[in-house]
DSSP file (Angstrom, degrees, kcal/mol; ACC not computed):
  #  RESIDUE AA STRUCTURE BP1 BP2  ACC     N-H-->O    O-->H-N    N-H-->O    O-->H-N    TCO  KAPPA ALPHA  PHI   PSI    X-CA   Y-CA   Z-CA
    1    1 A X    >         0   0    0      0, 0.0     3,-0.9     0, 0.0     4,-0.5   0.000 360.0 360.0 360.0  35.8    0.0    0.0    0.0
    2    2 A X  T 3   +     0   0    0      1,-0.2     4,-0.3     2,-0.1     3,-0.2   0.873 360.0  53.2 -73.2 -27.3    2.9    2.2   -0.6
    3    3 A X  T 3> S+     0   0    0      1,-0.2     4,-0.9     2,-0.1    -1,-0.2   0.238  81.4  84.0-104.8  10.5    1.3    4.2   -3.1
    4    4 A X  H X> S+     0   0    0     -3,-0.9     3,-2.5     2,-0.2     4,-1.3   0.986  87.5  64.4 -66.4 -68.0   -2.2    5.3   -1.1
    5    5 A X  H 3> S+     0   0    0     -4,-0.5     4,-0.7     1,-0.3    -2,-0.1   0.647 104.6  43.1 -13.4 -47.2    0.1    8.3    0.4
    6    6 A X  H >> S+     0   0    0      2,-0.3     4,-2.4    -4,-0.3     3,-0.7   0.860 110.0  56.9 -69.5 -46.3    0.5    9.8   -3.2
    7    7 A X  H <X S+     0   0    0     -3,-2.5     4,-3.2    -4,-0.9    -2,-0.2   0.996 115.8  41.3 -70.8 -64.6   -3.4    9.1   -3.8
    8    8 A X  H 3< S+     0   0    0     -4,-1.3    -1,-0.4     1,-0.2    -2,-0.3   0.206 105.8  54.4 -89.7  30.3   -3.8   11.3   -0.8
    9    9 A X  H XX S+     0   0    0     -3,-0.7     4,-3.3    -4,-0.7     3,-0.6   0.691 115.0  44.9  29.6 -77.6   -1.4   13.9   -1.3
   10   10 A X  H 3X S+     0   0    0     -4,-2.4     4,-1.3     2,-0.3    -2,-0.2   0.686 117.0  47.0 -67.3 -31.0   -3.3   14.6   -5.0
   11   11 A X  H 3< S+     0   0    0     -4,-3.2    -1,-0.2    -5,-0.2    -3,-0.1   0.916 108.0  51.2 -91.1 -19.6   -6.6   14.3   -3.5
   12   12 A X  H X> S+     0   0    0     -3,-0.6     4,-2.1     2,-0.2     3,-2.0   0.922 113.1  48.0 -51.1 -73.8   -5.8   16.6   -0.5
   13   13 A X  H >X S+     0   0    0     -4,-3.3     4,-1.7     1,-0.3     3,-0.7   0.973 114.3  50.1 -57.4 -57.8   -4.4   19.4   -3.2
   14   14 A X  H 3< S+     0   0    0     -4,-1.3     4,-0.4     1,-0.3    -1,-0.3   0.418 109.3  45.4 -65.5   0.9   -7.6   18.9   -5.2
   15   15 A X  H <> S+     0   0    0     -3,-2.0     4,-2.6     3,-0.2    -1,-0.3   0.651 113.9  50.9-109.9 -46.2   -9.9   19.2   -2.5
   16   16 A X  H <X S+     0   0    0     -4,-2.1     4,-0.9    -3,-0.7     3,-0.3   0.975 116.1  44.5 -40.8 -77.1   -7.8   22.5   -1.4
   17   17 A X  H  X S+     0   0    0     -4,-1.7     4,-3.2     1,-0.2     5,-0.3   0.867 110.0  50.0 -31.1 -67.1   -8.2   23.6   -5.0
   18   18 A X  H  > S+     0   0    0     -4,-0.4     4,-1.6    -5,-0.3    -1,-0.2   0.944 119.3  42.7 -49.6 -55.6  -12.1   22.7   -5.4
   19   19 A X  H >< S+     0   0    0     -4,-2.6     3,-2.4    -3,-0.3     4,-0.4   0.824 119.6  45.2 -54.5 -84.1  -12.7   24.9   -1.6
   20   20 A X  H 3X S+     0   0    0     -4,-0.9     4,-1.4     1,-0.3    -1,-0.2   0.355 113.7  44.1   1.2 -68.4  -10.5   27.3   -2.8
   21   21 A X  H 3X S+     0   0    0     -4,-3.2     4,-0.5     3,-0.2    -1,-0.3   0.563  97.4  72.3 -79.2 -13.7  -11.8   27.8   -6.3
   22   22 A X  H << S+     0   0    0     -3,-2.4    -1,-0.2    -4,-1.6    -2,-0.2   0.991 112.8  28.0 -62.5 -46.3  -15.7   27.8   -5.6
   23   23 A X  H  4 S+     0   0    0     -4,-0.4    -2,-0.2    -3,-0.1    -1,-0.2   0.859 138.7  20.1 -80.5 -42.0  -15.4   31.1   -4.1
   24   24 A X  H  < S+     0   0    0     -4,-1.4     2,-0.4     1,-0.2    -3,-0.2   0.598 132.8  20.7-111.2 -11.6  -12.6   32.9   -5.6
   25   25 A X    >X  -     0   0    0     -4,-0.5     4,-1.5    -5,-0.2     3,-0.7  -0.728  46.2-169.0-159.4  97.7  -12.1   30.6   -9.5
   26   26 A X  H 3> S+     0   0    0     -2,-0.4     4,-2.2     2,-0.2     5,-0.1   0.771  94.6  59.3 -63.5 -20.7  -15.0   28.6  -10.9
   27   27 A X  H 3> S+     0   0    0      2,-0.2     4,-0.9     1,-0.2    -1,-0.2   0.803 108.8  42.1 -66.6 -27.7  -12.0   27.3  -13.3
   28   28 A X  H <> S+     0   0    0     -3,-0.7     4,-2.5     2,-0.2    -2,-0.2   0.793 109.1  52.9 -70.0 -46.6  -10.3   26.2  -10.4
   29   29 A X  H  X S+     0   0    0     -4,-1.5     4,-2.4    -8,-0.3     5,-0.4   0.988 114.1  54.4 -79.6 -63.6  -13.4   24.6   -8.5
   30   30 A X  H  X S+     0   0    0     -4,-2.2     4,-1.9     1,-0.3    -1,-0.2   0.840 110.5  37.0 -49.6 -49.8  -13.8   22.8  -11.9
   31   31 A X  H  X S+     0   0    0     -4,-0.9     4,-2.3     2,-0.2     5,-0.3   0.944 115.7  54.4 -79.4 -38.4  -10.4   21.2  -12.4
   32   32 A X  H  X S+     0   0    0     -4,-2.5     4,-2.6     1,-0.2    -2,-0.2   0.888 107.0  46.4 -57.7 -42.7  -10.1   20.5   -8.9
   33   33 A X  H  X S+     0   0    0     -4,-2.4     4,-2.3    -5,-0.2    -1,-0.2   0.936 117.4  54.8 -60.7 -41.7  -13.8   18.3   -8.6
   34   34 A X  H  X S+     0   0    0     -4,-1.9     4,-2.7    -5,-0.4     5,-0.4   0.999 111.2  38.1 -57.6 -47.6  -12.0   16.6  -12.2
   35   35 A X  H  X S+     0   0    0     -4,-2.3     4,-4.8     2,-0.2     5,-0.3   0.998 118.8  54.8 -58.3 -50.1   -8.4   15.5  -10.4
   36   36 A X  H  X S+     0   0    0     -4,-2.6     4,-2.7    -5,-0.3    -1,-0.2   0.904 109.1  42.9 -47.4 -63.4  -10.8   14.6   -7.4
   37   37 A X  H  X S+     0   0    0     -4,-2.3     4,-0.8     2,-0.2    -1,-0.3   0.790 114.7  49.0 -36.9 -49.9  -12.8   12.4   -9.5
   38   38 A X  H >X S+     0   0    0     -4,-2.7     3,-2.7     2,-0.1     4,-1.5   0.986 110.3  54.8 -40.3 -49.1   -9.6   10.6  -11.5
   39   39 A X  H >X S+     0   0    0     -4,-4.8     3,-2.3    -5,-0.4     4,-1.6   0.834 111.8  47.9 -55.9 -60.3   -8.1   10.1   -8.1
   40   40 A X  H 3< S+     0   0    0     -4,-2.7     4,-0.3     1,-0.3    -1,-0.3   0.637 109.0  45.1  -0.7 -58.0  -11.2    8.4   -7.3
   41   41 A X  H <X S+     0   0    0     -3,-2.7     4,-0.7    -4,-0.8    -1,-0.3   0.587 111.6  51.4 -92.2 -30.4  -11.7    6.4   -9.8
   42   42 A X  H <X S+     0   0    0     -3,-2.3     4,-3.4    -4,-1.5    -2,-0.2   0.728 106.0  57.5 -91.4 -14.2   -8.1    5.2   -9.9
   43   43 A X  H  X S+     0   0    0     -4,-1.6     4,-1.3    -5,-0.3     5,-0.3   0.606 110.2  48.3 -43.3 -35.5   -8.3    4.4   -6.1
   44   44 A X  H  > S+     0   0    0     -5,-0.4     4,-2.9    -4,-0.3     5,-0.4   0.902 110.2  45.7 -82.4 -62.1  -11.1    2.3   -7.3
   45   45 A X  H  X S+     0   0    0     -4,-0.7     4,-2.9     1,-0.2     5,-0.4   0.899 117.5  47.5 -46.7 -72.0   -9.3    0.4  -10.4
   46   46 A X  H  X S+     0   0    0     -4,-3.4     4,-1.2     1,-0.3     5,-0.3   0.675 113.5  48.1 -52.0 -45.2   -6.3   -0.3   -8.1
   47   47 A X  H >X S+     0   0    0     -4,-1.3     4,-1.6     1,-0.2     3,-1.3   0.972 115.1  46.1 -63.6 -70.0   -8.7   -1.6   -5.2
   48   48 A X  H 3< S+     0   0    0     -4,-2.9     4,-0.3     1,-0.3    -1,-0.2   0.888 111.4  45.9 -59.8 -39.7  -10.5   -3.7   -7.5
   49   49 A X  H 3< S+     0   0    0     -4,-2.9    -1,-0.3    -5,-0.4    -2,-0.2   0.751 115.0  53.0 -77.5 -10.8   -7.4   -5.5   -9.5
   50   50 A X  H << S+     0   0    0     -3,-1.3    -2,-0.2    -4,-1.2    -1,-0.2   0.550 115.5  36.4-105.4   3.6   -5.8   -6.1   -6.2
   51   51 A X  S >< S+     0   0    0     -4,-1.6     3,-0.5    -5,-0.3    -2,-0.1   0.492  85.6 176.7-124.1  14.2   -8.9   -7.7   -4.8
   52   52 A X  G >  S+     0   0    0     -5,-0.5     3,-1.2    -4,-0.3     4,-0.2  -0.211  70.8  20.4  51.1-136.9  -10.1   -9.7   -8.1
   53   53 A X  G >  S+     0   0    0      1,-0.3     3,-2.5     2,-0.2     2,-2.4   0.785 120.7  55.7  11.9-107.6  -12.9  -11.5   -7.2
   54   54 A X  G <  S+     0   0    0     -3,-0.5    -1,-0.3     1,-0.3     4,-0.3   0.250  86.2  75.4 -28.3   1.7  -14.0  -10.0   -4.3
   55   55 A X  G X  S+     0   0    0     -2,-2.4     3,-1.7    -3,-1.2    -1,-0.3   0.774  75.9  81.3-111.9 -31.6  -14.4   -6.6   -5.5
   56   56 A X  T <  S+     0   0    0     -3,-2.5    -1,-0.1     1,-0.3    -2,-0.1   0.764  96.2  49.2 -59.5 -16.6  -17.8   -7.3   -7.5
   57   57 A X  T 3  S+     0   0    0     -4,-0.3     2,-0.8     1,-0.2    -1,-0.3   0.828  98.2  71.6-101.9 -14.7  -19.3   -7.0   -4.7
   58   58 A X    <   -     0   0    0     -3,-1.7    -1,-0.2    -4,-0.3   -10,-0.0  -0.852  51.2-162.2 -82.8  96.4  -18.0   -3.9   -3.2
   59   59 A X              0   0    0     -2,-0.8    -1,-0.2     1,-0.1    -2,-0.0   0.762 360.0 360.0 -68.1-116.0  -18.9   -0.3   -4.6
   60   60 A X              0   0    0    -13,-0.0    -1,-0.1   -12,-0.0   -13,-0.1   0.657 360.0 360.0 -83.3 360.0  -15.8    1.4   -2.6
């Protein structure tokens, strides 16, 4: 699980970014909800090829 740290590092800035940008840069609040969503989403692929099987049954 060395590489969770990284995951939340990138999701941490992008959550900075998204607060950040609602108020003061809707361009910012925009790319920051996208990064959030990859990171998401690749948190989810990795989760799922390292649990095969088991993952069908598990949303996150």
């Amino acid at each position: 699980m060395h590489g969770t740290r990284v995951n939340w590092v990138g999701m941490t800035g992008a959550v900075v970014l998204f607060g950040y940008g609602w108020w003061r840069e809707p361009l910012a609040a925009v790319l920051g909800g996208m990064i959030l969503l990859a990171d998401l989403l690749a948190m989810e692929v990795s989760v799922r090829k390292r649990d095969g099987k088991n993952a069908k049954n598990t949303m996150f």
